[in-house]
C-alpha positions as CSV (number, residue, x, y, z in Angstrom):
1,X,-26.9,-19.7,202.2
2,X,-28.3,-18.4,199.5
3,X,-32.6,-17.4,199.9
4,X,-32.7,-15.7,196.2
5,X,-33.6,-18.8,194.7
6,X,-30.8,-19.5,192.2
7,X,-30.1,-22.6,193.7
8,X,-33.8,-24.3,193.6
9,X,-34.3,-26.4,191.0
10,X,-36.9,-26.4,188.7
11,X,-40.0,-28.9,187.6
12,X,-41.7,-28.9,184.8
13,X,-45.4,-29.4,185.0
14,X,-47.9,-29.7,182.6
15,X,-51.6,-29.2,181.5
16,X,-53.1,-31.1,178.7
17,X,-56.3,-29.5,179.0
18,X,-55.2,-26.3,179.2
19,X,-52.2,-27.1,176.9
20,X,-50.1,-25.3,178.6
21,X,-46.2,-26.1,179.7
22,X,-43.6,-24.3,182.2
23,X,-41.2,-24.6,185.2
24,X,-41.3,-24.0,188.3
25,X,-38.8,-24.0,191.4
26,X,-38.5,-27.0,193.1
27,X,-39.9,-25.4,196.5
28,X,-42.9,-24.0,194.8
29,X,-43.6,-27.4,193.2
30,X,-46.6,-28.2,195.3
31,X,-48.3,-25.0,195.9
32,X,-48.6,-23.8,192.0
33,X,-49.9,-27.0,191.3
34,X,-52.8,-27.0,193.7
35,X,-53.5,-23.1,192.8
36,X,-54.0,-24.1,188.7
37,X,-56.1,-26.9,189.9
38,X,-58.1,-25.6,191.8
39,X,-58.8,-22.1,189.9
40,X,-58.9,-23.7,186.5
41,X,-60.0,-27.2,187.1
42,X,-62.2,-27.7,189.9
43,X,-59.5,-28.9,191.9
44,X,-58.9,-31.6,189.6
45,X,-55.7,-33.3,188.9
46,X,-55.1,-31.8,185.7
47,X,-51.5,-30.3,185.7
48,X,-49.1,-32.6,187.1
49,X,-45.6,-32.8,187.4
50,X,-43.9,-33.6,183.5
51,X,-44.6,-37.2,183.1
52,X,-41.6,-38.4,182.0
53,X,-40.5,-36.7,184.6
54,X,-42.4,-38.3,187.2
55,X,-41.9,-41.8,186.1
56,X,-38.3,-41.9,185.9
57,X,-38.0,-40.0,189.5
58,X,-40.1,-43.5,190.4
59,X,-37.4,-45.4,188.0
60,X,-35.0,-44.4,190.2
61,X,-36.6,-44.8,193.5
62,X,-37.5,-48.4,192.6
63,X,-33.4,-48.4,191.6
64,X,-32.2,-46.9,195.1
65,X,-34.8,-49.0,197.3
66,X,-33.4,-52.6,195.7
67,X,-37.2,-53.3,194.6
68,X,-36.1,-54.9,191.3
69,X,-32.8,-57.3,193.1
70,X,-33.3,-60.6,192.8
71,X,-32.7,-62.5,196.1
């Protein structure tokens, strides 16, 4: 198994207020998010994950979970 990384994908998150845009791996999703918040905003929800992103990870959620079948 590989531990160098190489194999995590990455997210793209983004800050309007800082207008500011990158990547990060998958596994360090979480944690640089909460840093930039808290040390640039407060710890506000500023940055967030990309938001087209995020709504079609919840597109296909909603897919997978049968929310939208009709009985």
């Amino acid at each position: 198994m590989s531990t160098d990384g190489d194999d995590d994908p990455t997210v793209p998150i983004v800050c309007e207020e800082c207008d500011t845009r990158t990547r990060v791996p998958l596994s360090d999703l979480a944690d640089q998010l909460e840093r930039h918040n808290e040390t640039r905003h407060d710890g506000e929800d500023v940055a967030v994950v990309d938001p087209a992103l995020a709504d079609r990870i919840a597109d296909l959620v909603v897919e997978d979970m049968g929310l939208l079948d009709e009985e």
